[in-house]
N, C-alpha and C positions, 0 to 999 in steps of 0.2 A: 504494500500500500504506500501512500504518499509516506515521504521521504524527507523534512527540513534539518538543517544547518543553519545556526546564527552565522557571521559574517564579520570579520574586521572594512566595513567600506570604506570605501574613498570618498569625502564631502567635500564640497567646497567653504574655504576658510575665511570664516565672516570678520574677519579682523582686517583681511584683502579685502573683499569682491563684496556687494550687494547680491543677497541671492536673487534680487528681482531682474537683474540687469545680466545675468548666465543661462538661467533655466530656458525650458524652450517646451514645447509641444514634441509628442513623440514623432520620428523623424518623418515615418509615411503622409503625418498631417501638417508639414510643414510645406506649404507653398514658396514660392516662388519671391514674394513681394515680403512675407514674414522671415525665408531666410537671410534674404539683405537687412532688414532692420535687424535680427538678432546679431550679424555682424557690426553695425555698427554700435549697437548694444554696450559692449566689451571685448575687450582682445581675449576675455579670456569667456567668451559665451560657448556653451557646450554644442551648440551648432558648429562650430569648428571642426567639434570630433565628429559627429552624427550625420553628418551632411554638407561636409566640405566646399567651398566653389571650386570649379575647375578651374584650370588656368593654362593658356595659350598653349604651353611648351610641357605639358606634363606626358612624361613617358612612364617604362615602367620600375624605374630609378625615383622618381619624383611627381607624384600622384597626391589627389585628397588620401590616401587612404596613408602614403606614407607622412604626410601633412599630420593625419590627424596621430601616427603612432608618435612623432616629433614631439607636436606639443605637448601630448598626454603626458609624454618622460618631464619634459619643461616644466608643464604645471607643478608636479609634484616635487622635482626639486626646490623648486622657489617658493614653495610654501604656500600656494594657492590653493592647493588644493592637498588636505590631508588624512593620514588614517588613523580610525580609531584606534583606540589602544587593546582593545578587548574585543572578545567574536561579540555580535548585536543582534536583536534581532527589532527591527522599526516599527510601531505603531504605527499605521498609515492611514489619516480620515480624510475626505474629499465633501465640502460643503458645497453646492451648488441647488442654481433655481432652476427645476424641470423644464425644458425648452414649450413652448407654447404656454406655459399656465405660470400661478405666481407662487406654487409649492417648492418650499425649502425642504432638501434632503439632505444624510447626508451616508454618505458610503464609508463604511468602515472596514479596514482589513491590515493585513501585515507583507512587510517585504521581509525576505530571506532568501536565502539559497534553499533548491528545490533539487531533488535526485532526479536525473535524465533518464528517462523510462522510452523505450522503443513502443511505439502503439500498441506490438501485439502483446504486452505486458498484462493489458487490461487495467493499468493505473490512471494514465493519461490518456485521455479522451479530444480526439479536435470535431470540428464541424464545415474546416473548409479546405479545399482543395490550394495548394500551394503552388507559386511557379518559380522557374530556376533562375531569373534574372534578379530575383528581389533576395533570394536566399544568395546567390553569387556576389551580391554587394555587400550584405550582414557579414559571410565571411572571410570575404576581406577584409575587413575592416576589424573582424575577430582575430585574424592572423595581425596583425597591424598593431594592435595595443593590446592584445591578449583581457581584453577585461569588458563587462557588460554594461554598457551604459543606459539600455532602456528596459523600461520592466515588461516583464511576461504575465499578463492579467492571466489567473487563472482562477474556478470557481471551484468550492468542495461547499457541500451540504452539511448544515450544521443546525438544525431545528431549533432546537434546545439555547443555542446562543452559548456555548460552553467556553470556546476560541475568544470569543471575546468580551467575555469577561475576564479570564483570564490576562486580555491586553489591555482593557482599558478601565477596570476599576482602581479608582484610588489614582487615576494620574492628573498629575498635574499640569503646568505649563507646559506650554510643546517646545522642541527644544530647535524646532524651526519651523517657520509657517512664511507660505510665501502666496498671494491672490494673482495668477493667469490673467493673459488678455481674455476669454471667458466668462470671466469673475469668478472662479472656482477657487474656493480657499482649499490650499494644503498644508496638511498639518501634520506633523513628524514627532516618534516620543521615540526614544533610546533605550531599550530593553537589554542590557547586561550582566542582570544576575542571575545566577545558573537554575536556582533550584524553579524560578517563573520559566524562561528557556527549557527544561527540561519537562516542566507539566505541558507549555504548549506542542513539543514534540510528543510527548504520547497522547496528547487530545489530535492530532492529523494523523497517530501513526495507523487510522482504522478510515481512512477519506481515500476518497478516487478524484482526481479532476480531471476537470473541463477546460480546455484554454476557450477564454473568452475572446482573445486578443494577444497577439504574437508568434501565430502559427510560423511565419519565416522565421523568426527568433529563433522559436525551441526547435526547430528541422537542422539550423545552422551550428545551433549548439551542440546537438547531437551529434550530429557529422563532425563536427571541430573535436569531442571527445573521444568518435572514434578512431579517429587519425592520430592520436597520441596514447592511445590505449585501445588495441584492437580487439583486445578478450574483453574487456567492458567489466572486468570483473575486478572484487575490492572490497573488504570487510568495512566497515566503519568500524573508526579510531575517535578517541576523546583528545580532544587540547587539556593544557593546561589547567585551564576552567573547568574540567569536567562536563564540559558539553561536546556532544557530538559533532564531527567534523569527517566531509567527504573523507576519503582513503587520496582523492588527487584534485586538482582544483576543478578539473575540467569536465569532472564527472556531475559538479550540480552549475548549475546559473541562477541567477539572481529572479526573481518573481515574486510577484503582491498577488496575495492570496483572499480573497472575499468571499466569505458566506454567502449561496445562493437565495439562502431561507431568511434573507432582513429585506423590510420597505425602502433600504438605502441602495439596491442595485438595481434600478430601471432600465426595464428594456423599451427602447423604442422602434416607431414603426422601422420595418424596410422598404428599402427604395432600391430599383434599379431603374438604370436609362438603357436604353437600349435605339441603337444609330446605324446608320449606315446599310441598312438592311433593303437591299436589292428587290427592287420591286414593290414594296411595300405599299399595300394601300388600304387605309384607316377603314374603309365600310366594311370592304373584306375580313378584317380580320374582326371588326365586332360581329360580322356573322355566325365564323366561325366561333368567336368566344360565344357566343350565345345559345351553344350550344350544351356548353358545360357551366354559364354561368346566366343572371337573369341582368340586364344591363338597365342603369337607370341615369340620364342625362342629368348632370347637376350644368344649371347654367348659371355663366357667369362666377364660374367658381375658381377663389384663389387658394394660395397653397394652405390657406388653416383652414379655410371651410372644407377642403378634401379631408382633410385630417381628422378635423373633428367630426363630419359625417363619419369614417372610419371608428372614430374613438364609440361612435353611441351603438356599432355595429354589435351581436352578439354573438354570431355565424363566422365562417371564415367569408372572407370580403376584401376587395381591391377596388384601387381609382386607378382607372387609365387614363391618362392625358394622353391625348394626341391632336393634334395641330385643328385638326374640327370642335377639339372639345375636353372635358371629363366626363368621363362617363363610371359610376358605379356597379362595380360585379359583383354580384352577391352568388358562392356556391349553390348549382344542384347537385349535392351530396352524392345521388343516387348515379347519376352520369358522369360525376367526378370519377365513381367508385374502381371503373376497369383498369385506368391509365395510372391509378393508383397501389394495384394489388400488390403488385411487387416488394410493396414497402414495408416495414414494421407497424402494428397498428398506431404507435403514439405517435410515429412520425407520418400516418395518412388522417392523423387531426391536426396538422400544424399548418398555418398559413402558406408556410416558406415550402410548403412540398409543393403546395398547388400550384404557387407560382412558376417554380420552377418544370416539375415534371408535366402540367399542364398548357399555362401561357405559352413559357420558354420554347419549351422541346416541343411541345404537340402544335401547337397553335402557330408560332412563328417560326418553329423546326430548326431551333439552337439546341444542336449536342453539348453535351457536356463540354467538350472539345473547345466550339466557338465559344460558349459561356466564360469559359476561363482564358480566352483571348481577348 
């Protein structure tokens, strides 16, 4: 089963640097126009490492990626950036207002180092398919400064709230908090005494997760571990402290771990676009959708009125836009039923089957294949 290690991390050193003026969004949601202001932010903003500029003359000598292993060495000589003294393991809460409404949440969980488990372990769990140019850049960049700079959301089920009481009764100030372009408050507490460490490793040591988020992450990680350790094999050993520690670094990576069972982890809707698709025409294909769904014109409809008609829905149900219009799709369960057999029962109740193994693949005839291109 799941597998934690506290952590000696590397932080950035608030005597140097504002932590408002280095932090950054994780790398895949960092645009274009956000990564030039985080440059200009600070010489020493983590965008440096995460998502380097290129530059005119860079070969395979001199690259973002050896850029980013340069400075990484830099920072931490100069005291920018330093490491704990003891393995840790982080308090991690995330305060934000639910997008569309004026409800304040907040998400609570923990960062640590997590044991690298091969899917057919049956520990770790993903939900999407992965491709080779976004895992080819994670590991470069992994060879390059050997160390994880963005977290691996991952989820385990914890009813009970066991996990975190454990983390968060009785704490006090945070011992860093910094508010996003967003407005997302983050808030950080430093967990270094053994015998708390040691309850929260046997309250996960009976959990399975879910990546929520970092599927290229943990693929690159793995890969990374087994290219330095091909047997994959290794007892766990205790530090100093008497807490548990990998057998080799490269065997766990770093990850923020949240209980799927609190009101602080909001799921929201999905959305895909879908372009470029040859031939295409809008009455056609609500024909064909109408055959598996019952369609109902919203006019004049903007993106919250599609949403919120969705929100009051109780069925499985989608908004198509298309260039004539939105139009809502409300399931006929029973004609859904054939194109759906194949699947596990819980996954032919989920929105996200219909859209995909119906609209997707049946209706507009994207394979899995084109999906993921």
């Amino acid at each position: 089963m799941a597998r934690i290690y506290p952590f000696r991390a590397w932080r950035y050193n608030p005597s140097t640097v504002r932590l408002d003026d280095v932090v950054t969004q994780p790398y895949d949601k960092i645009s274009p126009a956000m990564q030039q202001a985080y440059y200009q932010r600070s010489p020493y903003n983590l965008v440096r490492i995460i998502l380097g500029l290129p530059e005119l003359f860079d070969a395979e000598r001199e690259n973002v990626y050896t850029r980013a292993g340069r400075d990484f060495r830099a920072w931490r000589e100069a005291g920018v950036l330093i490491q704990e003294k003891e393995p840790c393991i982080l308090a991690y809460a995330q305060r934000f207002t639910v997008p569309g409404s004026t409800t304040v949440r907040e998400r609570r969980g923990f960062i640590a180092l997590g044991k690298l488990h091969e899917y057919a372990d049956g520990v770790v769990f993903r939900h999407e398919q992965t491709l080779s140019k976004p895992k080819s850049d994670r590991l470069n960049l992994l060879k390059a400064t050997r160390a994880h700079f963005g977290q691996i959301f991952m989820l385990y089920s914890d009813p009970a709230g066991a996990v975190e009481r454990i983390l968060y009764d009785g704490s006090g100030p945070a011992d860093a908090e910094v508010t996003d372009e967003y407005g997302v408050q983050h808030r950080l507490w430093r967990i270094s005494d053994a015998a708390t460490i040691n309850l929260l490793v046997t309250a996960m040591a009976d959990k399975k997760l879910v990546i929520a988020d970092g599927h290229h992450r943990y693929e690159t990680a793995l890969n990374y571990a087994k290219e330095f350790h091909a047997d994959g094999t290794g007892k766990t050993v205790r530090s100093a402290q008497q807490v548990p520690q990998p057998k080799y670094p490269e065997a766990a990576a770093m990850m923020t771990f949240v209980n799927m069972d609190t009101d602080g982890l909001v799921i929201l809707p999905t959305h895909r676009v879908v372009h470029n698709l040859e031939g295409f025409d809008g009455a056609k294909f609500l024909a064909e959708a109408e055959k598996f769904f019952t369609a109902e014109e919203l006019a004049d409809a903007d993106a919250a009125t599609c949403v919120g008609k969705l929100g009051a829905e109780k069925g499985i149900a989608f908004v198509a836009v298309l260039a004539s219009g939105a139009f809502l799709l409300r399931s006929k369960r029973e004609a859904a039923a054939p194109l759906l057999k194949n699947l596990p029962e819980r996954q032919r109740n989920l929105d996200l089957s219909h859209l995909h193994a119906i609209l997707l693949e049946h209706v507009l005839g994207l394979t899995a294949e084109k999906v993921r291109e």
